[in-house]
C-alpha positions in Angstrom: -11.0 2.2 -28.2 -10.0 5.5 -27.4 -7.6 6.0 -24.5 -10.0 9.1 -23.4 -12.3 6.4 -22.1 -10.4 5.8 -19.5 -9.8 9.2 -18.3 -10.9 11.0 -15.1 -9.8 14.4 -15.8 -12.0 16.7 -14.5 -13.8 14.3 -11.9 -14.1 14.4 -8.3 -13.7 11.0 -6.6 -14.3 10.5 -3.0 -12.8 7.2 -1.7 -12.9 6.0 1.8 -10.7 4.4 4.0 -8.0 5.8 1.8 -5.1 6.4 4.1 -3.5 3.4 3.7 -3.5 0.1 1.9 -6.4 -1.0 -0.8 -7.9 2.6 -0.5 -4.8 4.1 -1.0 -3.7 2.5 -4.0 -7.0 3.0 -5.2 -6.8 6.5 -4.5 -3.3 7.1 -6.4 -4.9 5.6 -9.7 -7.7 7.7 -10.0 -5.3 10.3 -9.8 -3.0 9.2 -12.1 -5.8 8.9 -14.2 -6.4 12.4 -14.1 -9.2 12.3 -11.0 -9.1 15.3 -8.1 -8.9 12.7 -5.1 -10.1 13.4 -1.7 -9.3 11.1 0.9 -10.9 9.8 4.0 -10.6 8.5 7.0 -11.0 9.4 11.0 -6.9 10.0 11.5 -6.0 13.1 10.6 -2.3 12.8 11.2 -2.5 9.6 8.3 -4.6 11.3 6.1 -2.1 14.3 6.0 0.6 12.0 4.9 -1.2 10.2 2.7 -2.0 13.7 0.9 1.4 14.6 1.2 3.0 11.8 -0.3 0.5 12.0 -3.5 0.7 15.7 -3.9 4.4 15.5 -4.1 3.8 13.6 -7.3 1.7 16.6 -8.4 -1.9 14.9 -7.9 -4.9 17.0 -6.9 -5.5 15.8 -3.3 -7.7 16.9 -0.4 -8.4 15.1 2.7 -11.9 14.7 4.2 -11.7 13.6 8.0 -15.2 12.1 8.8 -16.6 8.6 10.5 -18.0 7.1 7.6 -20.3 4.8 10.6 -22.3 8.6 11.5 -24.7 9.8 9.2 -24.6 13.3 10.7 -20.7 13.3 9.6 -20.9 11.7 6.2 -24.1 14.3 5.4 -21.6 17.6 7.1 -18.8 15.9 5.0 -20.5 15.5 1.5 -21.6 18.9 1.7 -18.7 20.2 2.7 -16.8 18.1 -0.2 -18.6 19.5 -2.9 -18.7 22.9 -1.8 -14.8 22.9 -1.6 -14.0 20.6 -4.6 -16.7 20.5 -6.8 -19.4 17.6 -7.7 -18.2 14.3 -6.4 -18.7 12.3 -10.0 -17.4 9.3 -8.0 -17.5 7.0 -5.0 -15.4 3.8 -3.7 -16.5 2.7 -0.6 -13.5 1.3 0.8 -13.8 1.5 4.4 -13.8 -1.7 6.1 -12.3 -4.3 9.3 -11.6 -7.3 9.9 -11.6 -9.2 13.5 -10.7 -13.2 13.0 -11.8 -15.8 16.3 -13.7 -18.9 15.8 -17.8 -18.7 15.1 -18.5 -20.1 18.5 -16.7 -17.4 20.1 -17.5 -14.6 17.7 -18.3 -11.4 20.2 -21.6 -10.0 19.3 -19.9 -6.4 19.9 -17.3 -7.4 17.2 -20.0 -8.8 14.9 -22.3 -5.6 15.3 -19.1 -3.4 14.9 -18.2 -5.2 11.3 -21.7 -4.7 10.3 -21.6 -0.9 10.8 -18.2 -0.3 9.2 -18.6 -3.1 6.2 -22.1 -2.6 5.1 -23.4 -0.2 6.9 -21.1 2.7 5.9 -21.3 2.0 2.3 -25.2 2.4 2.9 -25.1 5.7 4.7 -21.9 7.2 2.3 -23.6 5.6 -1.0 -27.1 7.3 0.0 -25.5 10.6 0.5 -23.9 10.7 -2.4 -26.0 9.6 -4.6 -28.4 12.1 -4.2 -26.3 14.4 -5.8 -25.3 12.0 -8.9 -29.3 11.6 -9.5 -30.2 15.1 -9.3 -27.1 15.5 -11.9 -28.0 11.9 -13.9 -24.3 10.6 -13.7 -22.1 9.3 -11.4 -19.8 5.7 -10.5 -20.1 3.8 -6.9 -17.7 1.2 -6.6 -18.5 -1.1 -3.4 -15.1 -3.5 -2.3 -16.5 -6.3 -1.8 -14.2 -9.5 -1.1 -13.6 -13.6 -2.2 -15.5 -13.7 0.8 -18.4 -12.5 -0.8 -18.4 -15.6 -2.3 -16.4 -17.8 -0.3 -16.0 -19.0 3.1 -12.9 -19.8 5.6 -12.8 -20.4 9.1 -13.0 -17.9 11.7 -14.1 -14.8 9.3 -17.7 -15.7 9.1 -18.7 -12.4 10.0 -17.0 -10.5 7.6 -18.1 -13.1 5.3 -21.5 -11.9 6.1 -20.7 -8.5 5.2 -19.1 -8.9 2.0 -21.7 -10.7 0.7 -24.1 -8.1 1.8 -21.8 -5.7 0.1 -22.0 -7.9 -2.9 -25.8 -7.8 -2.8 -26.0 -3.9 -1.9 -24.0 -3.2 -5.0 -27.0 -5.3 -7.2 -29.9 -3.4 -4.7 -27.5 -0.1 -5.4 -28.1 -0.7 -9.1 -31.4 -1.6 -9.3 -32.6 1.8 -7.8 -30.2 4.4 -9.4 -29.1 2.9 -12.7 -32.3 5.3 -14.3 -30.9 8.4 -12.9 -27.9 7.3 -15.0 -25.1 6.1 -12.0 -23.6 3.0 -12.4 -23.0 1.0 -9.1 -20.5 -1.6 -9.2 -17.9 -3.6 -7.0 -14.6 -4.9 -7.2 -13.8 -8.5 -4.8 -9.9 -8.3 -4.6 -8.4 -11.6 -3.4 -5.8 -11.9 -1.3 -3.2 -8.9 -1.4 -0.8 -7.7 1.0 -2.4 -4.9 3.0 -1.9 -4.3 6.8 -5.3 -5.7 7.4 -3.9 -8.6 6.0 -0.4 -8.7 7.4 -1.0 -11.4 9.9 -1.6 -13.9 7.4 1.4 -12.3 5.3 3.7 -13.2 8.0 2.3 -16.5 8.7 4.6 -19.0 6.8 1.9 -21.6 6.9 -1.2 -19.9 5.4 1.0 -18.1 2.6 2.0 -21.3 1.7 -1.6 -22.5 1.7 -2.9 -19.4 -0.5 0.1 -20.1 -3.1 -1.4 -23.3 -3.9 -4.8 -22.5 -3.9 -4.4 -20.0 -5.8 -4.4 -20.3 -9.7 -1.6 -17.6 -9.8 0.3 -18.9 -6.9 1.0 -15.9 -5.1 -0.1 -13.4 -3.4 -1.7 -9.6 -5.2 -0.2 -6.6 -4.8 -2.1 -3.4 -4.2 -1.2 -1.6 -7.2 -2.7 -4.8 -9.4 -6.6 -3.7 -8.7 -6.2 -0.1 -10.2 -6.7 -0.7 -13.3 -10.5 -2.6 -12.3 -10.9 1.0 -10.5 -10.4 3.2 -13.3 -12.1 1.0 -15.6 -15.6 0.8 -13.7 -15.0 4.7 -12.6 -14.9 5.7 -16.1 -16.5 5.8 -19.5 -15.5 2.8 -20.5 -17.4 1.0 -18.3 -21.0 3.1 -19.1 -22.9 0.3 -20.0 -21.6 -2.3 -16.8 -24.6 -2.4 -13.5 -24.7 -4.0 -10.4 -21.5 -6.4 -11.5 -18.5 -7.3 -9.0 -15.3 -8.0 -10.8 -12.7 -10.2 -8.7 -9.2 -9.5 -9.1 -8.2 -12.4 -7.5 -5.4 -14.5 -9.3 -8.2 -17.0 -10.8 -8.9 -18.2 -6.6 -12.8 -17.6 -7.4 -12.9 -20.1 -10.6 -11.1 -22.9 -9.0 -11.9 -25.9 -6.5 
């Protein structure tokens, strides 16, 4: 198979929550690939060095400051995107939180506040975008979805809840836009160190835990799910709908 495939060049990828961690490695990928990146989030001042950081490399880079939770902002910041940049050709909807306390004392204001930056986001950024990519007939979403969309652990019901939503958006996703020729698909990393992540990092007990449950036995590094993101954002992957590859050291497969 041809290595042009895989390539971006040319393409306009939007990918949010991509100041820091998963969205951020996923951001530097498509751009190594050969993808014009704009990154978003609601801090300005992280976005900036973010952009900075990957521009220095010589990446095309632009930032897009916008609450991916107000529909009124994601619709302004579309627009705005493809006046600026051009067409966006593809979408990861990154954004996401996570608040850990046992079921029984789940606040309902937490639980209401996942739902809106998990799920909901992806809804009101997918639908935005998409209209574009049908009126043009191509385009790639890519949903991050979780382990969790399949599997739970104590005290993360919640976002449990949302990533399976997330996983069953991406197959609702496909199921209405695959004939305008987009193909909507999710990745469900395992466990990787990210600062969302970095209480369990620093807890010597669960690390220990994870290392034996998982196949692998250790934890993922960020860089590790880039090449699922430029695989299901390109070519190569023109014939893949409403699937969610785990990058997940084999956790998924095993008891």
């Amino acid at each position: 198979m041809s290595s042009n495939r895989f390539s971006l060049a040319g393409k306009i990828a939007l990918v949010t929550g991509s100041s820091q961690g998963i969205g951020l490695a996923i951001a530097e990928g498509l751009a190594e690939a050969g993808a014009h990146v704009v990154l978003n989030g609601r801090d300005a001042a992280k976005l900036e060095q973010a952009r900075a950081a990957l521009s220095a490399r010589n990446f095309k880079v632009s930032v897009a400051a916008f609450d991916v939770t107000d529909e009124a902002a994601v619709t302004a910041g579309i627009a705005a995107i493809e006046k600026d940049a051009g067409p966006i050709a593809i979408l990861v909807n990154n954004a996401g939180m996570q608040f850990r306390t046992p079921l029984e004392d789940y606040p309902l204001e937490k639980w209401r506040e996942l739902m809106r930056v998990n799920v909901e986001s992806a809804f009101i950024v997918g639908k935005a975008v998409a209209k574009g990519m049908i009126a043009r007939k191509a385009g790639k979403i890519i949903n991050i979805g979780s382990v969790q969309s399949e599997l739970g652990r104590p005290t993360i019901a919640p976002y449990t809840a949302t990533k399976g939503a997330i996983k069953m958006l991406t197959r609702g996703m496909c199921a209405d836009w695959a004939k305008h020729g987009i193909q909507v698909n999710a990745i469900g990393p395992g466990y990787f160190k990210t600062p969302l992540n970095q209480a369990l990092v620093d807890n010597p007990e669960f690390s220990a835990w994870l290392e034996k449950r998982t196949p692998a036995g250790r934890w993922g590094n960020v860089e590790e799910l880039v090449g699922a993101a430029v695989f299901l954002a390109s070519g190569a992957s023109s014939f893949i709908n409403g699937h969610i590859l785990y990058v997940d050291g084999g956790i998924t497969s095993v008891l």
